[in-house]
Each structure stands twice: as C-alpha cells, then as structure tokens.
LUMVO-935244 format. One record per residue (C-alpha): residue in three letters; x, y, z. Coordinates in nm, 3 decimals, decimal comma. Layout:
<rs>
gutor xx yy zz
ala X Y Z
...
</rs>
This chain:
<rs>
gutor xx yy zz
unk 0,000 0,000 0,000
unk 0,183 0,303 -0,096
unk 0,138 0,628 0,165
unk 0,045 0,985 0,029
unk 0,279 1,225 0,154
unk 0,130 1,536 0,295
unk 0,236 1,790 0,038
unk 0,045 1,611 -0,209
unk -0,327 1,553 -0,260
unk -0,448 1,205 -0,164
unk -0,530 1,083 -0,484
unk -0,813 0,799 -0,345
unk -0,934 1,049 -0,089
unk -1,317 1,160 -0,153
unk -1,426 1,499 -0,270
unk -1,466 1,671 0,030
unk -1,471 2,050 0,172
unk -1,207 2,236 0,324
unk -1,276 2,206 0,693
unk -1,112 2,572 0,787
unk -1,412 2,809 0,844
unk -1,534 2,991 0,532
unk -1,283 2,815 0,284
unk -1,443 2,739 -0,006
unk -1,170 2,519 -0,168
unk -1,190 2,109 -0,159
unk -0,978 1,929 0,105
unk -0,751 1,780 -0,048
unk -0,458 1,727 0,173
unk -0,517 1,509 0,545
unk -0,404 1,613 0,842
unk -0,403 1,389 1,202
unk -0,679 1,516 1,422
unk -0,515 1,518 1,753
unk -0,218 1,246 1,896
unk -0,450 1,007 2,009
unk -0,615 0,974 1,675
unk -0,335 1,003 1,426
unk -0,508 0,787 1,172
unk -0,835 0,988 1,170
unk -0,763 1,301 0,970
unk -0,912 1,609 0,861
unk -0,923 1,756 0,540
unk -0,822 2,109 0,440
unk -0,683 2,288 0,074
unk -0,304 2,346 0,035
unk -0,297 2,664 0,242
unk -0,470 2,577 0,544
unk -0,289 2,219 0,590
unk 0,011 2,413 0,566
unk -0,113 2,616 0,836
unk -0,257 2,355 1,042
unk 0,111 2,209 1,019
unk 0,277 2,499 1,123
unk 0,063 2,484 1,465
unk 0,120 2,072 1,499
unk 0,212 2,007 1,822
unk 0,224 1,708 1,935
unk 0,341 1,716 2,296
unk 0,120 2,015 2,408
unk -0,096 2,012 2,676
unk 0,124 1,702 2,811
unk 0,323 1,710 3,098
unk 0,698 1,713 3,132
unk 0,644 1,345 3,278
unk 0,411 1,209 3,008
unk 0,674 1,392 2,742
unk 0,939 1,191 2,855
unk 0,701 0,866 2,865
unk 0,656 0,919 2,567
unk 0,983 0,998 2,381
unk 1,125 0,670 2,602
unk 0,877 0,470 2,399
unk 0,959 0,587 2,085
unk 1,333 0,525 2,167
unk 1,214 0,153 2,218
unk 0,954 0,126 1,896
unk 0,679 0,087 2,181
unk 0,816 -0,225 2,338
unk 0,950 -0,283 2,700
unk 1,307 -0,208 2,796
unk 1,532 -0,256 3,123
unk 1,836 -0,213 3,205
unk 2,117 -0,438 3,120
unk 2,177 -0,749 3,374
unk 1,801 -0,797 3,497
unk 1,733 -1,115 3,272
unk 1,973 -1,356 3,499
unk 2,305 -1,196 3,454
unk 2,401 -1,112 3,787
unk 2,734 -0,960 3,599
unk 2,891 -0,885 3,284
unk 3,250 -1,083 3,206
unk 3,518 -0,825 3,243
unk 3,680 -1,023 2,914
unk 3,389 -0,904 2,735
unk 3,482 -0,533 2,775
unk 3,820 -0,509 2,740
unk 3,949 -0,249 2,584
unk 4,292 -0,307 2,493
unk 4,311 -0,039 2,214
unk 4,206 0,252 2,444
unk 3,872 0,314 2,188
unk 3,618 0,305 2,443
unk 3,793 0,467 2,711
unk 3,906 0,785 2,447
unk 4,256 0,650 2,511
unk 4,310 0,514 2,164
unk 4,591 0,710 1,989
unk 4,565 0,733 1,631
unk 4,833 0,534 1,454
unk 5,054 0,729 1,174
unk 5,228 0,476 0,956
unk 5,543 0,650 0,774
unk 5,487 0,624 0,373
unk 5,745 0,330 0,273
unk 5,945 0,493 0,075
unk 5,927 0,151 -0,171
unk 5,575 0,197 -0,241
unk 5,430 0,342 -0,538
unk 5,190 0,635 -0,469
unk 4,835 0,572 -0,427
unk 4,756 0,745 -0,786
unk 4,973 0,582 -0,999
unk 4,951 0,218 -0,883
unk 4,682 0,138 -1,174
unk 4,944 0,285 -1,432
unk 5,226 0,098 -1,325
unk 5,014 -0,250 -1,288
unk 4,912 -0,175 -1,644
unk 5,243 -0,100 -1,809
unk 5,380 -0,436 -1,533
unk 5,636 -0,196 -1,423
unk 5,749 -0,187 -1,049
unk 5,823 0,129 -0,796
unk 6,042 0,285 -0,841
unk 6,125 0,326 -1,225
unk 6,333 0,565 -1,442
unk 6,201 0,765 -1,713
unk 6,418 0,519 -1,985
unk 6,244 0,209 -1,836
unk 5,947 0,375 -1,890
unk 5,964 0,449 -2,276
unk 6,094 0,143 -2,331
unk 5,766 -0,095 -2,196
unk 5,599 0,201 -2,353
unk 5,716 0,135 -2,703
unk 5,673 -0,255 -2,607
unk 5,337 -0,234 -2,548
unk 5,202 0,049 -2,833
unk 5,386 -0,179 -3,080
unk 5,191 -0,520 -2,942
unk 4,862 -0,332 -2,901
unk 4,800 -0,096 -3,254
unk 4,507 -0,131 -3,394
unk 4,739 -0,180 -3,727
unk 4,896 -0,489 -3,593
unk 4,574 -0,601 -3,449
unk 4,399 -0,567 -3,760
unk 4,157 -0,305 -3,624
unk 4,061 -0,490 -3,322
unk 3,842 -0,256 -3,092
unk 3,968 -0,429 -2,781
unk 4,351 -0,391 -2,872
unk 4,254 -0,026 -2,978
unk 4,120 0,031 -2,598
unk 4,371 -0,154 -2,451
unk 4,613 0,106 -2,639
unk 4,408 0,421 -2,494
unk 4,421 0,282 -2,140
unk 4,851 0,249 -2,217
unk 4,848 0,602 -2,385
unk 4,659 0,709 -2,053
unk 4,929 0,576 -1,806
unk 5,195 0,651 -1,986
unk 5,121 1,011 -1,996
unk 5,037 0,996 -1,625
unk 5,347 0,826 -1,520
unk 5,531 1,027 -1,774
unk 5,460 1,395 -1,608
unk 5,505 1,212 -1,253
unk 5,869 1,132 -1,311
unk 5,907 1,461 -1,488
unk 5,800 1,626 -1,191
unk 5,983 1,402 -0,955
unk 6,339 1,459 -1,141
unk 6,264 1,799 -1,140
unk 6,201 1,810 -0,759
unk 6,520 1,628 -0,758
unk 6,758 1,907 -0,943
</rs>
C-alpha cells in the first residue's frame, strides 16, 4: 500500500470541503486530528494544511512526565526495555569489555604509519600495474615498456581490433600519467 505524503493531494481520498471556516476550496490534503487519533484526519486545501502544520504540536498540553514517557517509547519502537543485567546476569564478564586499544575509554591514539618509501603512490599504482612496471622506475624504463606495449597493441597490428585499440588508450593514458610524474619528480630532484 503506498502512503500519500502530505504535500500532495491524496489521490483515493473523496471529494470533500475544506474544513477551515469559510474556505471554499476542496480538502484535499489530510491532516491527524489530535495524537491520540493520528489515523483519523481532517481535510483542508493546500494553504490551510500548511497552516494547520505549522501549529502541529504534538506534545502540548502534556506534561513534562508524560513527554518523557513518551519519547522513552519511541526510543524503544513501543516495546518494553530494562536495564542491562536484569534477565539472569548477575554480571557482565570483564573479558567481554576489554578495551585493549584505548577506543572506548578515548585513550586510543591514532596510529601514523610512515609512507614506505618503496611503495608506489596511491595514484599511480593502476598505471604501473598496467604498463607491469614496479616502484620505483626511471624515465628510460618507462619508454621502453611504452614502445613494447604500443607496438603489441596498434590497432594496425591487431587488424583493427576494438579491444587492442582500448587496450592502447588505457597504455596512452598511463603513460602520460606516469610520464609527467617522473618529470615532476626529477625535477624536484635538481
């Protein structure tokens, strides 16, 4: 069954008045009637639900007490709670808490792993996996699986093949990428 929202007319809902005084516009749009009733509406035009809305309150008239009745329920969807350890467990395993790590307690120090210097960076890992080359490499290294692999993978050698001419794009595009990344590196370097 799929639910109307309230900012749009209730398409299976009956021609029916406005129920603000004087309005002569159809009510078109529901509204709950009070908090014990909230599936028995009343019906007003776009204006006055909007205005009937505005003044929605559904705690007033209720004490602080009831309020907090209330909002308790809803924290449990309207089913009984208790505290933990009043279903047999006289007490909770200390093992079962431990916090070894300090994250519970706001102990835990975050841990800051120096970049090994062996390691490609993060952005060109893909690039170097798809030219097979390993971290780190030399700009000569890298024209030479360059020229390798755009000799193996031309669409001329392939005969036109749409997957060699892809693969060749996706070589092109690490090349280049690896390419300005050593350019920038040797410059960095001088």
């Amino acid at each position: 069954m799929a639910r109307s929202r309230g900012s749009r007319p209730d398409p299976a809902a009956p021609t029916r008045p406005c129920e603000a005084p004087n309005c002569p516009l159809i009510g078109e749009y529901r509204a709950p009637k009070d908090r014990s009733r909230l599936r028995e509406y009343r019906w007003f035009c776009l204006q006055h639900v909007r205005e009937y809305n505005l003044s929605w309150d559904f705690y007033k008239g209720m004490a602080p007490e009831a309020i907090e009745a209330s909002l308790r329920s809803d924290t449990g969807w309207q089913r009984p709670t208790w505290p933990l350890g009043r279903l047999g467990h006289s007490r909770l395993d200390p093992e079962l808490l431990r916090d070894p790590f300090g994250v519970l307690s706001g102990r835990a120090q975050p841990t800051r792993r120096a970049p090994d210097p062996a390691a490609p960076p993060p952005e060109l890992r893909a690039a170097l996996d798809l030219l097979e080359l390993s971290w780190p490499t030399d700009s000569l290294a890298l024209k030479s699986r360059y020229k390798e692999l755009a000799k193996r993978y031309h669409p001329d050698v392939n005969g036109g093949d749409r997957s060699a001419e892809d693969r060749l794009k996706d070589i092109n595009r690490a090349y280049s990428l690896l390419r300005h990344k050593l350019a920038g590196v040797q410059a960095s370097a001088r």
